[in-house]
C-alpha positions as CSV (number, residue, x, y, z in Angstrom):
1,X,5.5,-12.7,-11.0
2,X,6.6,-10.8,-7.9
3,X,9.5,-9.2,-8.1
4,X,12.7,-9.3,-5.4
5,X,12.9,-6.3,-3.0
6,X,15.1,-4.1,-3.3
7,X,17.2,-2.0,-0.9
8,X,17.6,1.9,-0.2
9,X,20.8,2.4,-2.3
10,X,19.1,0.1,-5.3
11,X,15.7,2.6,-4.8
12,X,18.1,5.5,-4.9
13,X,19.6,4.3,-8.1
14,X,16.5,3.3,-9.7
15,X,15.0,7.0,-9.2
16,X,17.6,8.5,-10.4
17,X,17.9,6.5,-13.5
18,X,14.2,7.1,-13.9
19,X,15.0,10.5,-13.8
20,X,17.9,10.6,-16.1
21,X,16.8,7.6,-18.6
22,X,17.9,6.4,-21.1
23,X,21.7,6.6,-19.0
24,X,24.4,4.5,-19.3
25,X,26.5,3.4,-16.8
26,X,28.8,6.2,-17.6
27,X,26.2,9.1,-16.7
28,X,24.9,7.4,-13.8
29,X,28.5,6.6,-12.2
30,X,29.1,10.4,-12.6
31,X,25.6,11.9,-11.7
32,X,25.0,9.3,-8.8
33,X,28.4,7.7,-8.0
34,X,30.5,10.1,-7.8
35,X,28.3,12.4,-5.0
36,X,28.2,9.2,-3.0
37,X,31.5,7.8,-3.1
38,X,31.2,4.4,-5.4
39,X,33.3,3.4,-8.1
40,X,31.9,3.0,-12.0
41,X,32.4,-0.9,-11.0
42,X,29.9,-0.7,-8.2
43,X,27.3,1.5,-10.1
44,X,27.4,-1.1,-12.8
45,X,27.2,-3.9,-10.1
46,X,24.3,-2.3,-8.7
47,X,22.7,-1.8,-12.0
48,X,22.8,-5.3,-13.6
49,X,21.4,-6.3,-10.4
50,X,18.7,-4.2,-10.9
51,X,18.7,-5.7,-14.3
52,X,18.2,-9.3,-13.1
53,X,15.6,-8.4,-10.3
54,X,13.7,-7.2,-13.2
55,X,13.7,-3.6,-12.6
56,X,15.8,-2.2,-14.9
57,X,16.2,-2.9,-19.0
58,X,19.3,-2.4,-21.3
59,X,19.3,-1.9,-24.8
60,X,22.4,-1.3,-26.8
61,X,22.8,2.4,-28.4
62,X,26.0,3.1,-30.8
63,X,27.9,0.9,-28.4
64,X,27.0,1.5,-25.9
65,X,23.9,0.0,-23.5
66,X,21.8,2.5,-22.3
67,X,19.4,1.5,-19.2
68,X,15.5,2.3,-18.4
69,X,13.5,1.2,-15.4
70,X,10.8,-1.6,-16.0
71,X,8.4,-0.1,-13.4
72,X,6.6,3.0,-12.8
73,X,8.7,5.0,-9.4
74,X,5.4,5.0,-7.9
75,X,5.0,1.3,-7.9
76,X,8.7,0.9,-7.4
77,X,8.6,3.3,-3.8
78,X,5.0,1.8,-3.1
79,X,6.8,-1.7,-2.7
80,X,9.6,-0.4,-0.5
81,X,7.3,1.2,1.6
82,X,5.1,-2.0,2.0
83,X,8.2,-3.8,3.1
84,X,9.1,-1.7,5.5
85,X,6.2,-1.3,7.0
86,X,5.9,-5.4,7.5
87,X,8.9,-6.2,7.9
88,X,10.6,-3.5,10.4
89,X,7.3,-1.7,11.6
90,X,5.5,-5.4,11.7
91,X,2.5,-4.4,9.8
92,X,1.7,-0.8,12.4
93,X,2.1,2.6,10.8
94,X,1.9,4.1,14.6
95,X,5.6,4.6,14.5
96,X,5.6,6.2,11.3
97,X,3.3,8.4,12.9
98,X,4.5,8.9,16.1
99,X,7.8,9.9,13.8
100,X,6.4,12.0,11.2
101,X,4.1,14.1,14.8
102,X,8.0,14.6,16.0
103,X,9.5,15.8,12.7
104,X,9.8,19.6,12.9
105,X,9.9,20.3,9.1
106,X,7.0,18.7,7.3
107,X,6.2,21.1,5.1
108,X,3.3,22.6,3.8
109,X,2.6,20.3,0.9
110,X,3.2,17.0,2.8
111,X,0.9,17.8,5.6
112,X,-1.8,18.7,2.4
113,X,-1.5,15.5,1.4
114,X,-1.4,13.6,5.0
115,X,-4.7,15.6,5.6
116,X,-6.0,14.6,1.8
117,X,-4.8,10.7,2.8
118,X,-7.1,10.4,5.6
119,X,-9.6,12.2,4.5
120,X,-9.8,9.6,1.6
121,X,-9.4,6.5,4.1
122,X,-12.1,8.1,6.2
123,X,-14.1,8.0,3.0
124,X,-13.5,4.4,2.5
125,X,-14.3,3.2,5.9
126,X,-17.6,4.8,5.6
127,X,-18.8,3.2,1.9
128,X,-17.5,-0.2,3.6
C-alpha cells in the first residue's frame, strides 16, 4: 500500500511527535503549536490527518489518546525528499546541488557525509 504524501508542516509534526511519542494532542499543541502560531484545533486537525494517511497511531491512555508514528523518520523524510525531487526538481538533483555549492554554512558533519554519499554511489557504479 503506498501511503499519501505529506507536506512540510505534516513532516514537521510527524518528527516532532516521533521525538516526543507517546504525546497527546495536549503536549504537542504546546511543544509544537504554540512556537508556530496554530491553535490546539489545528494541531489536532493536523494530527488525525496524519492518522488517516496512515502515519500516525492513537491508542487511548487514562482518557486520554496518546499518538505514535507508524513509520520509521528515516522512511518518512526519505519519501518527502523523493517527492520533491520529482515533482519540483523533475527527477535532477543538479539544483540541489548547485544550492547546497552556494550555502555558506554546511557544516563539518554534513559535508562528511556528502563526501561518504558519493563515495558510496561511486562504489556502486563500479560493481554495476
Amino acid at each position: 500500500m503506498r501511503r499519501k504524501t505529506i507536506g512540510d508542516q505534516e513532516l514537521a509534526l510527524l518528527q516532532y511527535i516521533g521525538e516526543n511519542e507517546p504525546a497527546s494532542v495536549g503536549e504537542v499543541a504546546a511543544g509544537f503549536g504554540e512556537a508556530r502560531g496554530l491553535a490546539r484545533s489545528t494541531v489536532l486537525t493536523m494530527m488525525e490527518r496524519l492518522r488517516g494517511k496512515g502515519y500516525l497511531q492513537r491508542a487511548q491512555h487514562q482518557g486520554v489518546y496518546r499518538y505514535r508514528s507508524t513509520a520509521q523518520q528515516q522512511e518518512v523524510v526519505s519519501r518527502a525528499v523523493g517527492s520533491f525531487v520529482e515533482k519540483t526538481l523533475q527527477g535532477s538533483i543538479s539544483p540541489f546541488v548547485a544550492w547546497m555549492s552556494e550555502k555558506a554554512e554546511v557544516s563539518d558533519n554534513e559535508l562528511a557525509e556528502l563526501e561518504a554519499l558519493v563515495s558510496r554511489l561511486q562504489s556502486q557504479r563500479r560493481e554495476d
